[in-house]
C-alpha positions in Angstrom: -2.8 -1.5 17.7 0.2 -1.1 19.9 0.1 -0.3 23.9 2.7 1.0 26.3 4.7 0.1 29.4 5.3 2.6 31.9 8.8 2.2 31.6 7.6 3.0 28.4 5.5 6.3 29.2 8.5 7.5 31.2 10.5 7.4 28.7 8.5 8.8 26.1 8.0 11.9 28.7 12.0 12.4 29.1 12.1 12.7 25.5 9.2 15.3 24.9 11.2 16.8 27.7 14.4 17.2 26.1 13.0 18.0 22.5 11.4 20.7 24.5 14.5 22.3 25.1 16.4 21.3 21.9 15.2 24.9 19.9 17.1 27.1 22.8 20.0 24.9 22.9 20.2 24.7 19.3 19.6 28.6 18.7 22.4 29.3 21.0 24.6 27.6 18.4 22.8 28.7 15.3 21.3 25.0 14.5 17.6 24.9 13.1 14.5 26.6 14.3 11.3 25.6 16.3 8.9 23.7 14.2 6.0 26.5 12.9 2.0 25.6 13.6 1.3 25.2 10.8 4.2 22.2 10.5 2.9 21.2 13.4 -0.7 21.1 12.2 0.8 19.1 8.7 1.9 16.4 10.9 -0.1 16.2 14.0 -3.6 14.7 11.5 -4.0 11.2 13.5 -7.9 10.5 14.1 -8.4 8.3 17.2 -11.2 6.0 17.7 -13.0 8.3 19.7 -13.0 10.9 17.0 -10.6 13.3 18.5 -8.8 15.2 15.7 -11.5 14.5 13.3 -12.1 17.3 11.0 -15.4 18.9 10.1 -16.9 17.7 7.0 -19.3 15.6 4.8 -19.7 13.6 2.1 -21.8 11.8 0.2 -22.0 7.8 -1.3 -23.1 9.5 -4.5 -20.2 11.9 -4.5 -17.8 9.0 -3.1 -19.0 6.6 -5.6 -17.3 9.1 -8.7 -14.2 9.9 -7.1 -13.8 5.9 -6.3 -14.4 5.2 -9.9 -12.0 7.7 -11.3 -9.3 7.7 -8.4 -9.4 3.6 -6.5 -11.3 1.8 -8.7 -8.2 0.5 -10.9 -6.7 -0.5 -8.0 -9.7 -1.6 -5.7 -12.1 -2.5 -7.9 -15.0 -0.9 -8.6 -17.3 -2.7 -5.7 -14.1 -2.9 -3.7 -13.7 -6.4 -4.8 -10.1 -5.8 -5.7 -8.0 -6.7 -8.7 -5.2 -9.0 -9.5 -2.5 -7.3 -6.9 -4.9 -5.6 -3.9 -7.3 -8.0 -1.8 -10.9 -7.3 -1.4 -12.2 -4.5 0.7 -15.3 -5.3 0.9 -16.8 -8.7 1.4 -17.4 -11.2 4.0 -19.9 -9.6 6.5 -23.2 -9.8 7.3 -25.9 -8.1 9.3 -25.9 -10.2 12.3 -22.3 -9.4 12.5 -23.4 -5.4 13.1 -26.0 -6.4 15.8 -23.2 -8.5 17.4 -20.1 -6.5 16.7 -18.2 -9.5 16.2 -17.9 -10.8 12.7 -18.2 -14.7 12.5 -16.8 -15.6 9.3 -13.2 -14.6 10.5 -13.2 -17.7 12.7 -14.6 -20.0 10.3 -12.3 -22.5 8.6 -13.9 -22.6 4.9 -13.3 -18.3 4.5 -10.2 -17.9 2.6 -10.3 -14.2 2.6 -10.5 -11.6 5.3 -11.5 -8.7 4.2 -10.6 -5.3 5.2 -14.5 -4.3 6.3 -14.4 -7.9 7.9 -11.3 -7.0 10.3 -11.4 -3.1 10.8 -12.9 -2.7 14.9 -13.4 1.0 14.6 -14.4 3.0 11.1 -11.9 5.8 12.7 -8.9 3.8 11.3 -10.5 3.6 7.7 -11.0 7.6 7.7 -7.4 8.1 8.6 -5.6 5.8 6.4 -7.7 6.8 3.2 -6.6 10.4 4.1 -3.0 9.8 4.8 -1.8 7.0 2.7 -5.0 6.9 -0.8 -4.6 7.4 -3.4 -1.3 5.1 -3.3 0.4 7.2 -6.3 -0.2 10.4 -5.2 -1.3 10.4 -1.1 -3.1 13.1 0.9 -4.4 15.0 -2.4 -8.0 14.4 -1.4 -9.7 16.9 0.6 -11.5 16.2 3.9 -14.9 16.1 2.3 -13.8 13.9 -0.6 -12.3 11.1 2.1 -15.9 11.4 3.8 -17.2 11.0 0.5 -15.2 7.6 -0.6 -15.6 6.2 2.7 -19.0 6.8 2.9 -19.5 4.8 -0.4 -17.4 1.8 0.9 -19.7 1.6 4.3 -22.1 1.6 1.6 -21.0 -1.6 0.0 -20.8 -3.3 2.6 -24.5 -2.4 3.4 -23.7 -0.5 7.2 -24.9 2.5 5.7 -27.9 3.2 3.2 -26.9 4.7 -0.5 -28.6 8.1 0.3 -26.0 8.3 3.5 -24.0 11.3 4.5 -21.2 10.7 6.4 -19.9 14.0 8.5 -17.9 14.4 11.5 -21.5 14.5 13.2 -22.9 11.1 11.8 -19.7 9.0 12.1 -20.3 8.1 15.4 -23.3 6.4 14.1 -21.7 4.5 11.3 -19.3 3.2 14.6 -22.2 1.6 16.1 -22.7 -0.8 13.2 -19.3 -1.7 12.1 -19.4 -5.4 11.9 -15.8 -6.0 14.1 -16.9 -3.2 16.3 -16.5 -5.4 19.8 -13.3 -7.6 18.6 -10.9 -5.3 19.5 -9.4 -6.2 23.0 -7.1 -4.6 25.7 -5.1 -7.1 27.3 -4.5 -5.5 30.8 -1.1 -7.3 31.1 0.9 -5.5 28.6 -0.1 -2.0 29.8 1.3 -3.0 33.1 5.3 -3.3 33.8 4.6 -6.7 36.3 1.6 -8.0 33.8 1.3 -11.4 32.9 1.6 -11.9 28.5 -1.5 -12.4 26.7 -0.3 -15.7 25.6 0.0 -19.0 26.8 2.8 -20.6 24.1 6.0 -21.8 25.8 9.2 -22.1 24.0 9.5 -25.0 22.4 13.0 -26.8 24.0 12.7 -30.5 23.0 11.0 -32.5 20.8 11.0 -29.9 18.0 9.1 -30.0 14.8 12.1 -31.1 11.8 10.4 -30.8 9.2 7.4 -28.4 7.6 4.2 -29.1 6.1 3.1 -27.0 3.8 -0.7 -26.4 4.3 -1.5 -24.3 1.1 0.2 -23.3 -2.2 0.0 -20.8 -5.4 -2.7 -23.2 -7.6 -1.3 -24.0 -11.1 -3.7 -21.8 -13.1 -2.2 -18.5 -10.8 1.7 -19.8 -11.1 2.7 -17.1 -14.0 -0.2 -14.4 -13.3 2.6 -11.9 -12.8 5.4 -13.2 -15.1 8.3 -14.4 -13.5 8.8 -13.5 -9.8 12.0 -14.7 -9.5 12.9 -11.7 -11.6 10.7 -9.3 -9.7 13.1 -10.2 -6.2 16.0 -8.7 -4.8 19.3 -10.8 -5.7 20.2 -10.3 -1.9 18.9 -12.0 1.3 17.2 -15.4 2.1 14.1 -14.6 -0.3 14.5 -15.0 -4.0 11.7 -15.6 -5.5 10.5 -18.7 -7.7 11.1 -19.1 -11.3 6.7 -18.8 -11.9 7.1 -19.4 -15.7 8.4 -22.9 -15.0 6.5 -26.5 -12.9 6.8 -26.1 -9.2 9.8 -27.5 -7.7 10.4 -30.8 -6.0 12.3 -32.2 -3.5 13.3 -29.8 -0.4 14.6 -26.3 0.1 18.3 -27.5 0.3 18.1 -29.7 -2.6 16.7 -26.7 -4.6 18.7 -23.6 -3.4 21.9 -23.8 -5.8 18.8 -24.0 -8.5 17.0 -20.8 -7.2 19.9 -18.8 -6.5 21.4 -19.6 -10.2 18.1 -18.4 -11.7 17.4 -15.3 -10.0 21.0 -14.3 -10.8 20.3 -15.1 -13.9 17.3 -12.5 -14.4 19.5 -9.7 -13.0 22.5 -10.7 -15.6 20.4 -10.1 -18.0 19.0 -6.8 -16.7 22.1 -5.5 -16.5 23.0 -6.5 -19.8 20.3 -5.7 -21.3 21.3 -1.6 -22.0 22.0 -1.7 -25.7 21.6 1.8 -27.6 18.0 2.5 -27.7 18.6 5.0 -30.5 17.6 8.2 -28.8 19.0 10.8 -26.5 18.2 12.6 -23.8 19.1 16.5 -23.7 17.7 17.4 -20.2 18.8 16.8 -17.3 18.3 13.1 -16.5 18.6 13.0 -12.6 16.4 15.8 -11.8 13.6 13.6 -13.8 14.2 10.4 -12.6 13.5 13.0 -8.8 10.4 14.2 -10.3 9.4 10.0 -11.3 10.4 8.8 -7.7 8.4 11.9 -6.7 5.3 11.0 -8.9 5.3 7.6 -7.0 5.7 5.9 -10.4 8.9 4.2 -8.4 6.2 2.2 -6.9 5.1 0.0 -9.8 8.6 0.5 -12.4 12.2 0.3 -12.2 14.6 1.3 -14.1 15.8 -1.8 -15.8 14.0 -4.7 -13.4 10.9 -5.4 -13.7 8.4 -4.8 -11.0 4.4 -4.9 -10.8 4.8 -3.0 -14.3 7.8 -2.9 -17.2 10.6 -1.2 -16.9 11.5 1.8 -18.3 13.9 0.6 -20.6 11.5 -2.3 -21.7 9.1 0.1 -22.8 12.0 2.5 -24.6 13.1 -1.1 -26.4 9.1 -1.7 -27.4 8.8 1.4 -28.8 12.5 2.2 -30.2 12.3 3.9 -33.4 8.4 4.6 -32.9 6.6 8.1 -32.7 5.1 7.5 -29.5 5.5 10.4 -27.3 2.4 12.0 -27.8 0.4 8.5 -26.9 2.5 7.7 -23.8 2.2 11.1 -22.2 -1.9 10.7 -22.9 -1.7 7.0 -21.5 0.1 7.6 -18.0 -2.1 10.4 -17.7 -5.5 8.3 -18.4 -4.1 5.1 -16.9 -4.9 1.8 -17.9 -4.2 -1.9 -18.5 -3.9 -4.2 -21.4 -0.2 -3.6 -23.0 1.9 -5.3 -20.5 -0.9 -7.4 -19.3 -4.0 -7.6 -16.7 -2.0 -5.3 -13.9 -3.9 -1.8 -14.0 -1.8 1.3 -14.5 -4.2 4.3 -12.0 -4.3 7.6 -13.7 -2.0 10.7 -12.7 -4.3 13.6 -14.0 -2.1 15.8 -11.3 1.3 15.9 -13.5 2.3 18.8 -14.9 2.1 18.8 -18.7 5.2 19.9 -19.1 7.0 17.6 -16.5 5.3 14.8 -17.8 6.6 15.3 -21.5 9.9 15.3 -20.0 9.6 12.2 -17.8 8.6 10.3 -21.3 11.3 11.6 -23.4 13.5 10.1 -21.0 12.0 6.6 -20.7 12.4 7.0 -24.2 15.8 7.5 -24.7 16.3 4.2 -22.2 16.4 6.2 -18.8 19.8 7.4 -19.1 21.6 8.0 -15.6 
């Protein structure tokens, strides 16, 4: 949650006033257009805690509960208890925390994990992130009843509504009243005004600075490799490269091991960029209006080209499958989704591809994503 100054406000208003005027100025020298309602309308779809811009609507946890398994559950879990990449939804809460408001275990030193359902203060903020930003790989398709719907089956999980529950822009106010964080949201006074004091107490540290960092918790042995190497997975550039993860944890400090790190992670990207042998196909189409339609598809998200990310890249899987007859089977497995070829990390489904479009996205994985 953010607040603002009144310098702040003030200039906010000068600016509202001066896009105001840009459509005549601009007309007059033939640049653009005012936006349409309907744009408008497309953009303006914020929900605020007190329900203002919240659409009309229902849904139910029964009708939630089969759109979460076919749509989130390979990401989230299918209790919202996550997977290997997302952390739990659900979790962590319990029912003296909705009489209260305030949920205790977020304080307490021995819980590891804070949930989302154990930090959200108002169930307004779940509604209009699921409809803006879910599913990940494709956002906004849902409709307004199917986001009642999902939510409705997550409040449900975490037991602040009952399994025969409908949520509807005339019962959400209800479900407020029992969200377990409900009365941890504060408004510190001082920031909304220009001569406030800070809501914090810290003073700069100017003498007797801390030299050196203790490290308080660390990746535990058995989770080191989970996801292959990450030093692979990083950017060459910038302060953060990664950690060779296949190989025993490092010893001795970050300057003693930096020439070591930086000579590793340039070592996965060498042999990326090498790595672009004939794959023994071709590709007749044209190869930059499908890798538009893949960065489109949100598949951008999870693959690279020739690095790889949370999955393979494309032209790992066009070296695993060089000289194969797989075409047929790849198109049916990114549509179905799934998990078990390039390890645990789960693939979600994209049943909204076009037949047509998809063929040709695989054809040029295939042929080693020519550029």
């Amino acid at each position: 949650m953010f607040t603002w100054s009144r310098t702040a406000l003030a200039a906010a208003t000068l600016a509202a006033g001066a896009l105001a005027a840009l459509p005549a100025a601009a007309a007059d020298i033939g640049l653009g257009r005012a936006a349409t309602p309907a744009e408008l309308d497309a953009w303006d779809i914020d929900v605020r805690p007190d329900f203002k811009g919240l659409p009309r609507g229902s849904g139910t946890v029964d009708d939630g509960e089969e759109i979460w398994e076919s749509t989130c559950a390979a990401c989230h879990g299918s209790f919202g208890e996550s997977n290997l990449v997302f952390t739990p939804l659900i979790g962590g809460t319990t029912e003296e925390d909705m009489e209260t408001g305030r949920v205790a275990s977020l304080t307490s030193p021995t819980q590891s994990t804070r949930t989302t359902i154990m930090k959200a203060a108002t169930v307004s903020t779940l509604w209009d992130y699921i409809r803006r930003a879910m599913p990940w790989d494709n956002p906004r398709s849902l409709d307004t009843d199917e986001v009642y719907a999902v939510l409705a089956y997550l409040l449900s999980l975490a037991d602040i509504v009952d399994y025969d529950f409908t949520l509807s822009d005339e019962t959400i106010a209800e479900v407020q009243e029992r969200m377990p964080n409900r009365n941890n949201l504060f408004f510190h006074e001082g920031l909304w005004r220009v001569d406030g004091e800070p809501d914090t107490h810290n003073v700069a540290c100017m003498q007797d600075c801390v030299t050196e960092v203790e490290i308080s918790s660390a990746l535990p042995d058995y989770a080191r490799d989970a996801n292959g190497d990450l030093a692979a997975q990083m950017r060459i550039v910038g302060p953060v490269r990664g950690v060779d993860s296949l190989s025993p944890a490092l010893t001795g400090t970050v300057a003693d091991n930096a020439q070591a790190v930086r000579a590793h992670a340039r070592a996965t990207l060498d042999q990326a960029q090498a790595d672009t042998g004939d794959i023994g196909s071709t590709f007749a189409g044209d190869a930059r209006a499908v890798l538009a339609d893949i960065d489109a598809s949100g598949c951008l998200a999870c693959h690279a080209r020739d690095t790889p990310l949370l999955g393979p890249s494309f032209r790992e899987v066009a070296l695993r499958y060089k000289d194969e007859d797989v075409q047929a089977r790849l198109v049916d497995k990114v549509r179905q989704g799934g998990s078990g070829v390039w390890g645990p990390i789960v693939m979600p489904p994209h049943p909204q591809l076009d037949e047509a479009m998809l063929a040709r996205m695989v054809d040029w994985i295939l042929a080693g994503a020519p550029q």
